[in-house]
C-alpha positions in Angstrom: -23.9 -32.3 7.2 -23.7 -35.7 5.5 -26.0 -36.3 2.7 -27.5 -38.9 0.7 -30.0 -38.9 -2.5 -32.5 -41.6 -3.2 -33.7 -41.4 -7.0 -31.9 -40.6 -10.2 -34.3 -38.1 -11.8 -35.0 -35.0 -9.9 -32.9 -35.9 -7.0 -29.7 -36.1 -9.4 -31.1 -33.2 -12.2 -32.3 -30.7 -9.6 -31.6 -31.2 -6.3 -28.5 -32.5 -6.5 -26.9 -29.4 -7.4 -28.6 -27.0 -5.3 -28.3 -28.7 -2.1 -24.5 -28.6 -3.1 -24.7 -24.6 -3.5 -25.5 -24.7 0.6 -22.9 -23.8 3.0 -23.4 -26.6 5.4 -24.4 -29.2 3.3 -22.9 -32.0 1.0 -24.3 -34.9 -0.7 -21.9 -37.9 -0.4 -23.9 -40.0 -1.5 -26.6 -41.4 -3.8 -28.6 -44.7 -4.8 -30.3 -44.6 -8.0 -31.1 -48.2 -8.0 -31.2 -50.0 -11.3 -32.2 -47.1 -13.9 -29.7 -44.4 -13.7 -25.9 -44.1 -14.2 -24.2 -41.0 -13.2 -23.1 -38.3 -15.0 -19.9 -37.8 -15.5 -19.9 -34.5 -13.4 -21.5 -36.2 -10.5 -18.6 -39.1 -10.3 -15.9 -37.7 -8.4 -16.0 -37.4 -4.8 -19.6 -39.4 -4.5 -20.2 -43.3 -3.9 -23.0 -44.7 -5.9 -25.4 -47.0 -5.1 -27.9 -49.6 -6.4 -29.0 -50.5 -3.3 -30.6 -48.4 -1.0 -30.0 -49.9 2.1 -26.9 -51.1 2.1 -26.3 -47.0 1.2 -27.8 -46.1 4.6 -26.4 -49.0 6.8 -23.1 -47.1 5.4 -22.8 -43.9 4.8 -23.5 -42.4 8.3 -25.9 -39.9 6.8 -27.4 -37.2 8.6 -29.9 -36.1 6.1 -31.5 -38.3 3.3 -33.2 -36.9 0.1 -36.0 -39.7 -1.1 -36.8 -38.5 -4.5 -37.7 -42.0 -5.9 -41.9 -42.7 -6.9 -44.2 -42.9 -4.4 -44.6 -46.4 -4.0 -41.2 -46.7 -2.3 -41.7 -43.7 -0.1 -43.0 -45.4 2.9 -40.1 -48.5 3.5 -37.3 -46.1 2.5 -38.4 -43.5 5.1 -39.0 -46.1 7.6 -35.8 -47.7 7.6 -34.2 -44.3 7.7 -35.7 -42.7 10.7 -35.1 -46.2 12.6 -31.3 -45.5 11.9 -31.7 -41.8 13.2 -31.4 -40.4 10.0 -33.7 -37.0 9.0 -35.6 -36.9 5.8 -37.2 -34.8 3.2 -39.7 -36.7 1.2 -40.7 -36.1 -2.4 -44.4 -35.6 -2.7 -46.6 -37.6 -2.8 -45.4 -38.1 0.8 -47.0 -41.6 1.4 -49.3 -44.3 -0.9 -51.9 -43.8 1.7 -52.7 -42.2 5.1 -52.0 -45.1 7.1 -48.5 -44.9 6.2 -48.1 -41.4 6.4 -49.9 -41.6 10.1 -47.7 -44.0 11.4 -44.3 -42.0 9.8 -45.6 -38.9 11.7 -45.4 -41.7 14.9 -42.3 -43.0 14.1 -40.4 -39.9 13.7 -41.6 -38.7 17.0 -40.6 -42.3 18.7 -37.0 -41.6 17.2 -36.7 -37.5 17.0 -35.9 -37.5 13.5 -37.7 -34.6 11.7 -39.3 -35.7 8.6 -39.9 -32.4 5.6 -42.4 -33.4 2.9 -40.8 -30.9 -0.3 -43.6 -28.8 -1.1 -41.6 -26.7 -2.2 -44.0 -24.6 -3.8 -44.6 -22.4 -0.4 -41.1 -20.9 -0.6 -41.1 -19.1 -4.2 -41.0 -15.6 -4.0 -43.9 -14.6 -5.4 -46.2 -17.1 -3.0 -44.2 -15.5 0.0 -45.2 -11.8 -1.1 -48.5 -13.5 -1.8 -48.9 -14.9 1.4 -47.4 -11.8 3.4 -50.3 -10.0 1.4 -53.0 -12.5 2.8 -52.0 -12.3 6.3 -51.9 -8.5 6.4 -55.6 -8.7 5.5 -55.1 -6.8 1.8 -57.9 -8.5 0.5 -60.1 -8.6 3.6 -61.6 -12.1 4.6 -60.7 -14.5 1.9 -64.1 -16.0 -0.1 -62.4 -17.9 -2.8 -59.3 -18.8 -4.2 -58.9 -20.4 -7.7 -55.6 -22.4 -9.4 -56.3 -23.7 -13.2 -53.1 -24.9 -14.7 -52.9 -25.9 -18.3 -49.9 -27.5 -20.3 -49.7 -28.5 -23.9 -48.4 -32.1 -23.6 -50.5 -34.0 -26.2 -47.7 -34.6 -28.8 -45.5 -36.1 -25.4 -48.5 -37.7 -24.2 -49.5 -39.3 -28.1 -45.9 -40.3 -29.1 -44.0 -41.2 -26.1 -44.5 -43.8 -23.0 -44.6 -42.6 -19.9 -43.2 -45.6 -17.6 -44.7 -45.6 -14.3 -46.8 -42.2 -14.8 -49.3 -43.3 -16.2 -50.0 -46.3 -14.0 -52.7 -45.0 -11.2 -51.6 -48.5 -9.2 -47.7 -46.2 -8.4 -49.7 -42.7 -8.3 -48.6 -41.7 -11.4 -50.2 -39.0 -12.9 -51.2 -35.1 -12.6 -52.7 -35.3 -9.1 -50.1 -36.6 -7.7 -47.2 -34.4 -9.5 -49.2 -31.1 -9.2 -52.0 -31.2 -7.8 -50.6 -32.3 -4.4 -48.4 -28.4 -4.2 -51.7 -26.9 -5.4 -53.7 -28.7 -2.5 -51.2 -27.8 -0.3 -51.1 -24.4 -1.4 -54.7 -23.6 -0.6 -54.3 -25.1 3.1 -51.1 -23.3 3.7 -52.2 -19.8 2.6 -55.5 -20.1 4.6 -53.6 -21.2 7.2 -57.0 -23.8 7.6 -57.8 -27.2 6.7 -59.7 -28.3 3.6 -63.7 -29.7 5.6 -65.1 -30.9 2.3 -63.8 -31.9 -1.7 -65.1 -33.4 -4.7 -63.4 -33.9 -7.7 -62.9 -36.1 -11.0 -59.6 -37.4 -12.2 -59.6 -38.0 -15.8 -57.4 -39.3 -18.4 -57.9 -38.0 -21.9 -54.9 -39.7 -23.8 -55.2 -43.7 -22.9 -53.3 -44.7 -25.1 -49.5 -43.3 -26.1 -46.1 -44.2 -26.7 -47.7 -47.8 -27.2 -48.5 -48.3 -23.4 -52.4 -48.0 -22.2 -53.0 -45.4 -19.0 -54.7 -45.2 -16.6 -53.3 -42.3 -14.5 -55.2 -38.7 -14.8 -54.0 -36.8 -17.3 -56.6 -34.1 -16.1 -58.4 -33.1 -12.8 -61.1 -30.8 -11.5 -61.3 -30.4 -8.1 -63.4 -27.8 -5.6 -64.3 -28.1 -2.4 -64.5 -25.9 1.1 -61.8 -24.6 3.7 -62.9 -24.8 7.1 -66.0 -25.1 5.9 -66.8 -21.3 4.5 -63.7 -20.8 1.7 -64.5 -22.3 -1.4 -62.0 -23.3 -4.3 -61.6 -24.7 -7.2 -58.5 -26.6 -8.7 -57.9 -27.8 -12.4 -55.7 -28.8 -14.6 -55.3 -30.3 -18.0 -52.4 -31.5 -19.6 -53.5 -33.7 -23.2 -54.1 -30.4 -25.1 -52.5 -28.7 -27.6 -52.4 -24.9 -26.4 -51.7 -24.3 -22.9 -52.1 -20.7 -20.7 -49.8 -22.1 -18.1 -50.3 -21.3 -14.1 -53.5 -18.6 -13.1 -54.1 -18.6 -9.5 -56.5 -16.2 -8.1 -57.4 -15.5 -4.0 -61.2 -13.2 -4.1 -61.8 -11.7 -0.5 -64.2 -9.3 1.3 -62.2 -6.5 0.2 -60.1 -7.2 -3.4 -58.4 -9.8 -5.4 -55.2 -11.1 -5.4 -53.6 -12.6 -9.0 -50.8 -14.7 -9.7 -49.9 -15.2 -13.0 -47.3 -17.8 -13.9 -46.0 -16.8 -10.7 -44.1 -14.4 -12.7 -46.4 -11.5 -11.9 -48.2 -11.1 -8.6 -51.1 -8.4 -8.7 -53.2 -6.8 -6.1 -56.8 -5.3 -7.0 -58.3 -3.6 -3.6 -62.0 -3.0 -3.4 -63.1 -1.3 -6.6 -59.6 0.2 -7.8 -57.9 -1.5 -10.7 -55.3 -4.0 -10.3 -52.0 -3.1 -9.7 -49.2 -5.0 -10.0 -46.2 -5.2 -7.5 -42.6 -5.3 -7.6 -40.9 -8.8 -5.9 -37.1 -8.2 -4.5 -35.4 -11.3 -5.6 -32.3 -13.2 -4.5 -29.0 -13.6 -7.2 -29.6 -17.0 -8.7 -26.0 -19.1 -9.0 -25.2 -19.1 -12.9 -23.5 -22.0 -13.1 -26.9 -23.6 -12.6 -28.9 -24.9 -15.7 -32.0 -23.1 -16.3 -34.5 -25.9 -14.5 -32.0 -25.5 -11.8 -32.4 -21.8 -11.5 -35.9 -22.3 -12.1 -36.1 -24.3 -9.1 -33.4 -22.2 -6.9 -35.4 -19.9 -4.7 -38.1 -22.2 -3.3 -35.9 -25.2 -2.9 -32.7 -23.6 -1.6 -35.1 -22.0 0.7 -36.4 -25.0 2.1 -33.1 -26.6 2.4 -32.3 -23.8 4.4 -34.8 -23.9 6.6 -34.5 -27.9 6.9 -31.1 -27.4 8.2 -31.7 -24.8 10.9 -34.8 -27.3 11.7 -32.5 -30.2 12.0 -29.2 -28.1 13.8 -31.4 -25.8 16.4 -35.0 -27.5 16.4 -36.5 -24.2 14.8 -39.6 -25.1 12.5 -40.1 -21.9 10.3 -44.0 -21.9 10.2 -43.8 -22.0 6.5 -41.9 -25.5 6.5 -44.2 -28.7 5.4 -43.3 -31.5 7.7 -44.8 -34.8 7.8 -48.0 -33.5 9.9 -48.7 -31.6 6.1 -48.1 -34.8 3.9 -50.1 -36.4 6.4 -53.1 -34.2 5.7 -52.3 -33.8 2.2 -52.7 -37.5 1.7 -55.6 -37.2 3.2 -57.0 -35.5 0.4 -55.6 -37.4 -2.1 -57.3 -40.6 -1.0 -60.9 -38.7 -1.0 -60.0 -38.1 -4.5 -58.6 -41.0 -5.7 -61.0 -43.5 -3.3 -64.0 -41.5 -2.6 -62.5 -42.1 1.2 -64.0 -40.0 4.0 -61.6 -36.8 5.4 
């Protein structure tokens, strides 16, 4: 299958290399428009472009990877699926749910199937998690929380950020994690979000001599089909951080995650106990990010493909109907909009 990357930083550092670990799968292509050169590794064998039409008018892709910010999401993806071609689309899918409504149309009018990478679904430890879940472990679930912390002040004090800290291109926390944490709580419910508040905030304004105004920080909470609460929050312009803590409370136990290294399971009044994960052999020629990122996102390529080749959605896969709803979200958020 013919491939083609749109962006130069995480299409080209991360998936780049993974989707070239896949079977049926090569990238033949890439457009990282004005900012990126190629690495030296990545020269041979692939034509690079600055231009990401004229990439697509000719490379006779089958697949395209748009990796670039937001902001270009929606006229890259349109221009794609009117040439037939089938997508996975960074998050966040769409600047707004107009556009993400009418790509949902779009790909329908043309049959091209359209993934949004949430990539988050397909890590191990959120599989077990979410086997756990459905088998009822911990009853009827009440609550589930997800407070992330990382220790970027230094970064956020001494260096610019470019176009991630301008709220205008959805730059900022909310956009890079809190739209897998959102999607998260929907997709191991299995039942929309009814109701959110929440308060985006940006402690470190000024850094790397540019003035921000994209969140560095958000608290969110809010109700799943009306009756499962949560609560989401994360802060980024501190000094000490305690990384990833997510924790599901149900009717009959707790669930914890912790750095999604450790995945434990407390049922009724017994103490927790944690439980063993059966992982797959990571490829070691990978960098450590890369191998980082390995299982969930060579999993979701996976699963693309056989999407694409037999018209099999795996019921774990976020297509476009997810970006659609996660956007809607993010616009209650970021515009006090209605759901």
């Amino acid at each position: 299958m013919r491939v083609g990357i749109i962006g130069g930083g995480f299409g080209l550092r991360v998936q780049y290399p993974i989707i070239q670990t896949h079977p049926h799968m090569d990238v033949v292509s890439v457009c990282t428009m004005n900012r990126h050169c190629l690495h030296e590794t990545l020269q041979q064998g692939i034509n690079h472009y600055k231009d990401w039409k004229k990439m697509i008018d000719t490379e006779q892709l089958q697949i395209l990877f748009v990796s670039t910010i937001a902001l270009h999401h929606y006229s890259i993806v349109k221009y794609a699926i009117q040439k037939g071609i089938h997508i996975v689309c960074e998050k966040p899918f769409m600047m707004n749910q107009d556009q993400s409504l009418e790509i949902i149309n779009m790909a329908k009018q043309y049959d091209v199937k359209v993934v949004v990478d949430f990539e988050w679904r397909y890590f191990p430890i959120r599989q077990r998690a979410k086997e756990l879940l459905d088998k009822q472990k911990i009853g009827d679930i009440l609550h589930i929380e997800h407070h992330i912390s990382r220790a970027r002040y230094e970064t956020l004090t001494n260096e610019a950020l470019g176009w991630m800290g301008k709220k205008e291109k959805f730059g900022g926390m909310l956009g890079a994690l809190g739209t897998h944490m959102i999607d998260n709580v929907r997709w191991m419910t299995s039942q929309e979000i009814t109701y959110v508040q929440g308060m985006l905030h940006t402690h470190i304004q000024n850094g790397g001599g540019e003035r921000r105004d994209a969140d560095d920080a958000f608290f969110i909470h809010g109700l799943i089909n009306y009756h499962i609460s949560f609560s989401l929050q994360l802060l980024s312009g501190i000094h000490h951080e305690f990384n990833s803590m997510l924790k599901v409370f149900g009717t009959k136990g707790t669930l914890v995650i912790e750095n999604d290294q450790r995945i434990l399971l407390g049922e009724s009044t017994q103490a927790f106990e944690e439980l063993n994960l059966e992982l797959s052999p990571v490829p070691y020629h990978l960098s450590p990010e890369q191998k980082a990122y390995y299982p969930a996102l060579y999993a979701l390529i996976d699963k693309t493909y056989i999407y694409i080749t037999t018209d099999r959605v795996d019921r774990d896969l976020p297509t476009a109907v997810d970006g659609h709803f996660n956007q809607q979200i993010l616009e209650q958020l970021l515009y006090k909009s209605n759901l």
